[in-house]
N, C-alpha and C positions, 0 to 999 in steps of 0.2 A: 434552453439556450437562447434566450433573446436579451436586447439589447443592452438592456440595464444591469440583466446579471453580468453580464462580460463584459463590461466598460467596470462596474464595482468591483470585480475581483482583479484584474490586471492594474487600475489605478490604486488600489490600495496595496497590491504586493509592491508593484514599480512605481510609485511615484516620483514623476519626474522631480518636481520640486523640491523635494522632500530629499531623494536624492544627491540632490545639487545640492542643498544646503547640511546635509550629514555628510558630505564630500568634503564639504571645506572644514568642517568641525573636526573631523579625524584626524584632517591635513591628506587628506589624498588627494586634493588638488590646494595648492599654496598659492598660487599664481594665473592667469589666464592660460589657457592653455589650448590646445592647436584639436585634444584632443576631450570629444566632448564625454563625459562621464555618466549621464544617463544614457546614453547610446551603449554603451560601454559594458553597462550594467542590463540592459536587455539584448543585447547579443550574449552574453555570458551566458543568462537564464533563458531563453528561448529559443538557440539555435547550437550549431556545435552537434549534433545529430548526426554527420558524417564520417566513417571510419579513417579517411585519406587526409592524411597533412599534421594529425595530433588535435589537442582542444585546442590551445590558442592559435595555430594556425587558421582554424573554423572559425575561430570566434573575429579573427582580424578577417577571414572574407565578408564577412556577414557583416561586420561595421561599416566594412568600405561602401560593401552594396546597400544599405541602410542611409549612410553619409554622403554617398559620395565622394568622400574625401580619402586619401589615399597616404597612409602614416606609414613613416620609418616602422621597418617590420621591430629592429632594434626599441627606438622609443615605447610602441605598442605593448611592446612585450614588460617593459620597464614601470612599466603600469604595475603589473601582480608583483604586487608589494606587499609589505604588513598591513599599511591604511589598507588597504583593498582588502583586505582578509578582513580585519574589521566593519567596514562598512558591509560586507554580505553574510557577515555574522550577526549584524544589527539586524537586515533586513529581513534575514531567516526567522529570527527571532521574533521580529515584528509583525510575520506574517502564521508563527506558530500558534502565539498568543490574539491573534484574530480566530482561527481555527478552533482555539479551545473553546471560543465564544459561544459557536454555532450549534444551532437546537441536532438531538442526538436523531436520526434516525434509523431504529433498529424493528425486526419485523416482531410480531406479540408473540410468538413462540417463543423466543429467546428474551425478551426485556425481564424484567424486576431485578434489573441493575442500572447502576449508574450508566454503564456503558461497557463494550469490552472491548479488550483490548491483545494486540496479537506483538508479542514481542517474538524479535530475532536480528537477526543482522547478515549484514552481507561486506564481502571482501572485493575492494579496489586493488590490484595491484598497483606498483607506482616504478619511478626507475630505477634501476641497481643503485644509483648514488647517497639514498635514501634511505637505505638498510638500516643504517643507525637509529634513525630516529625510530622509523617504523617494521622493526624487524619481521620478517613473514614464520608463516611455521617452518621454511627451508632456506636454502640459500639464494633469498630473492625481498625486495621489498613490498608492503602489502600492509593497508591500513583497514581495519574492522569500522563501519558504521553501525552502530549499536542503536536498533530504532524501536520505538512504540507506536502502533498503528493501531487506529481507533476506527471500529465497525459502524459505528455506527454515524461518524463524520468522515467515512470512506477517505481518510486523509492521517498524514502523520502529523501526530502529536507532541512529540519528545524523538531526539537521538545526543549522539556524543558518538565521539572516535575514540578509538584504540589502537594498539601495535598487534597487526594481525594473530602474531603468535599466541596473544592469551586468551582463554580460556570464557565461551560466553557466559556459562554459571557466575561466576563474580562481577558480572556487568548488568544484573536484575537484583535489586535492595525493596522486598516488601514489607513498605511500612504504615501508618493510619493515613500517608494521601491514597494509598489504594483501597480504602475501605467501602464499602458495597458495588469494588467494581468486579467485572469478570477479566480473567487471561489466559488466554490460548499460548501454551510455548510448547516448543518440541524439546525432542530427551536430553535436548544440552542443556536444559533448565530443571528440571525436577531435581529435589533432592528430599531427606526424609526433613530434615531441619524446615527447609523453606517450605512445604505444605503442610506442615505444624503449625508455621507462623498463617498460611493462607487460612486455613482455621480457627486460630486464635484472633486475628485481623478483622476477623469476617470480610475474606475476598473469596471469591468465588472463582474457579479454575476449572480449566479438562486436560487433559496430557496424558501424552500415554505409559504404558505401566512400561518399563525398565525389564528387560530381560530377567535378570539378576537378582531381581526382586523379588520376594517372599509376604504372599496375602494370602494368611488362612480366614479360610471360609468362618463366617460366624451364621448366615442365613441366606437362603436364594428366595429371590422376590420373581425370578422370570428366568425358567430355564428346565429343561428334562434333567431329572435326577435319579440315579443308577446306583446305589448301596454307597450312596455317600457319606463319610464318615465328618461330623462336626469339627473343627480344625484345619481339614486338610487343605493344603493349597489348593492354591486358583487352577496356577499349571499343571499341576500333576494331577488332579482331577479332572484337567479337561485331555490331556493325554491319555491318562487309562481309563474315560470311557466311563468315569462315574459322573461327567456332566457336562452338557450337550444342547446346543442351543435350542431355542422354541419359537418357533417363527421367525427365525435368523438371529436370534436375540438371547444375552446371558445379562444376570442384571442380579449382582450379589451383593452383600457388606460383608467387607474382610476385614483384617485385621491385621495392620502394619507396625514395625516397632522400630524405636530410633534409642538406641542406648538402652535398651528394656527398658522404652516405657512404648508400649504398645498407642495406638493411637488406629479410631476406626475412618474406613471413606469407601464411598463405593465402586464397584469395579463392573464394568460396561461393556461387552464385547458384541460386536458387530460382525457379523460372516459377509465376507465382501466377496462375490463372485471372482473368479479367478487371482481373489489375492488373501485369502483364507478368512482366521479369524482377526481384526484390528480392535486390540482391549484398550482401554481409557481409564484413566484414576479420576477421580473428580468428587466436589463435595454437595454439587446441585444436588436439591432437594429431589423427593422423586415422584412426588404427587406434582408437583409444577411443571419436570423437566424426565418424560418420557426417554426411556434407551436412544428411543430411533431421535430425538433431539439433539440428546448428547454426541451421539455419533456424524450428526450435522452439524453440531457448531465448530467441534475439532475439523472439520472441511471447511467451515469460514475461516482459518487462519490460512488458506491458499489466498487470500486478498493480499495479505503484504506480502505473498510469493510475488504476484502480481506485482504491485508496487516494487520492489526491486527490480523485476524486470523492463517495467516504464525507466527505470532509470539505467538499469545499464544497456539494453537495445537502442532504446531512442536516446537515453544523452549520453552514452556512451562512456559509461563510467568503467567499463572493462580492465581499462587500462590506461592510464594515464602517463606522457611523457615528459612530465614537467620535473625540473632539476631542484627547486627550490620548496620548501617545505609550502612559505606563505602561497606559493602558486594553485600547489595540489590543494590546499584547505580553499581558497577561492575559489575552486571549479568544484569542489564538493558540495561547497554550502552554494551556488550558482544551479548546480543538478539539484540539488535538495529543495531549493524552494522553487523550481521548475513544475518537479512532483506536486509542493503545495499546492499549486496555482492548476495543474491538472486536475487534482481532487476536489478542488474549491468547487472547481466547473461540473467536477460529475458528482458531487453532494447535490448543487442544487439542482442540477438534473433529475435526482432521485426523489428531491422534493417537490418537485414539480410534478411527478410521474406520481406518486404519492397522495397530492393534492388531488389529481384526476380519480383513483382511486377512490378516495374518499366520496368524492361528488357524483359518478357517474357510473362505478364498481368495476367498474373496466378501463382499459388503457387502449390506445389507438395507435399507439407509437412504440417503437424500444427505446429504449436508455443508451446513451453515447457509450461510448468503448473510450477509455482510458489510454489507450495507445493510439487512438485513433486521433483523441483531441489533442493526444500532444505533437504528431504530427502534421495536423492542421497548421498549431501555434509555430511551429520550424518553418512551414511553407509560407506564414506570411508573417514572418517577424519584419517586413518592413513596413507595410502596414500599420501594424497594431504599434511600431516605434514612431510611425507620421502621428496616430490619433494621441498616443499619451502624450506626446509633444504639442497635440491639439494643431495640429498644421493646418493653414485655413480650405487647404484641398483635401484635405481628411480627416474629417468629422464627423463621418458618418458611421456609428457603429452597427446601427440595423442590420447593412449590407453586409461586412464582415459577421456578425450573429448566425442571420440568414445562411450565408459560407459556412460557419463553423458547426450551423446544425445539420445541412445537408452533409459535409465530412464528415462527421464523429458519430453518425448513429451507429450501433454498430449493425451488421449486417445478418448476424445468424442468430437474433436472439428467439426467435418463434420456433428454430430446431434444440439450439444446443444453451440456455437460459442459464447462466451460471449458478449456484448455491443460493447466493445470497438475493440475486434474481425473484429465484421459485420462493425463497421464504418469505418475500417482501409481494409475491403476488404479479410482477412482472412478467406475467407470462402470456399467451396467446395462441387461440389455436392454428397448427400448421397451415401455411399457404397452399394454393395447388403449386405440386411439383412443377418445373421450370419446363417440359416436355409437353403437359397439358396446356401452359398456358401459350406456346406456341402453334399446338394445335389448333387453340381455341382461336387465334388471331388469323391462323388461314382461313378455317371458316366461317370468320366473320369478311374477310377480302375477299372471297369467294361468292359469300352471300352477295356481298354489294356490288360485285360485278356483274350476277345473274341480274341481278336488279335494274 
């Protein structure tokens, strides 16, 4: 987190200029006007973080305290219009395809792919008045963000909206741009047709097996076997006791069928301590990508758990009380490249942590927390709105860096190193406990006073 990277990633999502001049191009501003439009646009995307008043409410305190200037709550509001949807649909956009740019990094365990990738999505509620457009599964309104999130650019890559009530199956289309990538998606995406096509595609997948679902056995590669009979299911052999894990580990090829034409993939089951056995369908090879792999990279799709949750905790996408369609889409795509511009910052954090790796086989440091950096960016949106305005009294991005590296490390990574953490080697050995090192300080003030 020093200077250079966080003055590049926040001028290149917000640029003011740039801004200013796709402002008038849209027509979101036609005229001079009272009320300044990059200001406007980084209070949108960088604050708004508080539960009390609604988003625009948030977002008009934060302009005021940013400007100084103090606008008809009325006119303010008169702003989130269609131009304005526009314009932070452009900037989303401009700031996705920067994102696709950036070199992948993923740990050697997991690579011989392009990259992978964790689809899902999450539901905004919105106000009753809204219903029509974006009808919920009940009698309420509620739009789907249907996203792609990329492991190994810790950032999202791709989304699009929906009307909450359908269906996320029909909102994943695997076609030749996903060819030697990998995708993690949970039971609302499997189906027999679409890991046919992952197959025939050559993409690479793990997910988990469907209750409902019928895999006879064709061969066990890793597993205690008990009068097992050739054909039989997965479940009902691991039921009646004819097959049984080996060192936590079941690791077979079955044999799936979709309109009788059978089709093979392997089937992975992991004995999780008090949450039994967690089985996976997947077509990774199995000399490259070990049980206990498989069973880890299905836990790297909690990153875009994560990611959703940066967005709806810290910008508060919970719920939204905006009346007007263009509004709610302006504060979507406003949170949405919020997220970018968090991810931007902890990619190249990991590159950096990465780079030490490489040079020196150890780290000295943890990697920022994702929620941590995006609270930072909320506590000094006025700030970082004086430097991209290049104010002559604040210019100095070092200081803010400095600030934003001391906030965002995160705090527990030496106990509790997430997934993606341990497989990238991020880790370190525990500190002395907080009790020791208190001791150790009295007896060091004890020493010095004998002295």
């Amino acid at each position: 987190m020093n200077a250079d990277v966080l003055r590049n990633v926040l001028e290149t999502a917000l640029p003011a200029d740039k801004v200013v001049s796709l402002a008038r191009a849209l027509k979101v501003v036609e005229r001079q006007s009272l009320i300044a439009i990059d200001q406007l646009v980084n209070s949108l995307v960088l604050v708004a973080r508080t539960p009390s008043g609604g988003r625009q409410a948030d977002v008009l305190r934060a302009y005021a305290e940013a400007t100084g200037d103090k606008p008809v709550r009325g006119a303010f509001y008169d702003r989130f219009n269609d131009e304005l949807d526009q314009l932070m649909t452009r900037l989303l956009d401009d700031s996705l395809a920067a994102i696709r740019t950036e070199p992948v990094l993923l740990p050697p365990c997991i690579d011989g792919v392009k990259d992978w990738l964790a689809i899902d999505s999450e539901t905004v509620k919105l106000h009753p008045s809204l219903k029509d457009k974006f009808p919920g599964t009940g009698d309420y309104a509620a739009v789907k963000i249907h996203k792609t999130y990329s492991l190994g650019r810790h950032n999202i890559v791709d989304y699009h909206f929906s009307p909450a009530k359908e269906h996320d199956s029909c909102h994943l289309t695997v076609d030749d741009s996903l060819k030697d990538y990998g995708l993690l998606f949970d039971l609302a995406y499997p189906s027999h047709k679409r890991l046919r096509t992952c197959i025939e595609k050559n993409v690479r997948f793990v997910c988990k097996l469907k209750r409902h679902w019928k895999a006879a056995i064709e061969n066990v590669n890793e597993g205690n076997i008990k009068e097992l009979i050739a054909g039989a299911d997965f479940a009902d052999a691991i039921s009646f006791g004819q097959l049984s894990c080996q060192n936590g580990v079941i690791d077979v090829q079955a044999r799936l069928s979709l309109n009788q034409k059978p089709y093979s993939l392997r089937v992975v089951a992991i004995e999780v301590p008090d949450h039994g056995l967690c089985v996976f369908l997947t077509n990774l090879p199995r000399e490259r990508y070990p049980a206990n792999v498989v069973g880890d990279l299905y836990r790297l799709r909690w990153e875009i758990e994560k990611s959703n949750k940066v967005e709806k905790s810290d910008l508060c996408l919970d719920k939204l009380d905006c009346r007007k369609v263009c509004s709610a889409r302006t504060i979507l795509m406003a949170s949405l490249l919020g997220a970018c511009i968090v991810g931007r910052l902890v990619h190249a954090d990991h590159q950096a942590l990465a780079q030490d790796m490489a040079t020196h086989g150890c780290i000295k440091r943890g990697p920022v927390h994702a929620r941590l950096v995006a609270m930072f960016l909320a506590s000094m949106t006025t700030s970082i709105s004086a430097r991209l305005r290049n104010e002559p009294h604040a210019r100095d991005w070092a200081t803010l860096a400095g600030l934003a590296a001391h906030a965002s490390r995160d705090p527990n990574w030496r106990r509790r190193p997430s997934v993606l953490d341990t497989l990238l080697g991020f880790v370190a050995e525990p500190g002395r406990p907080r009790c020791q090192k208190s001791t150790r300080k009295c007896q060091d003030s004890i020493t010095g006073v004998s002295n």
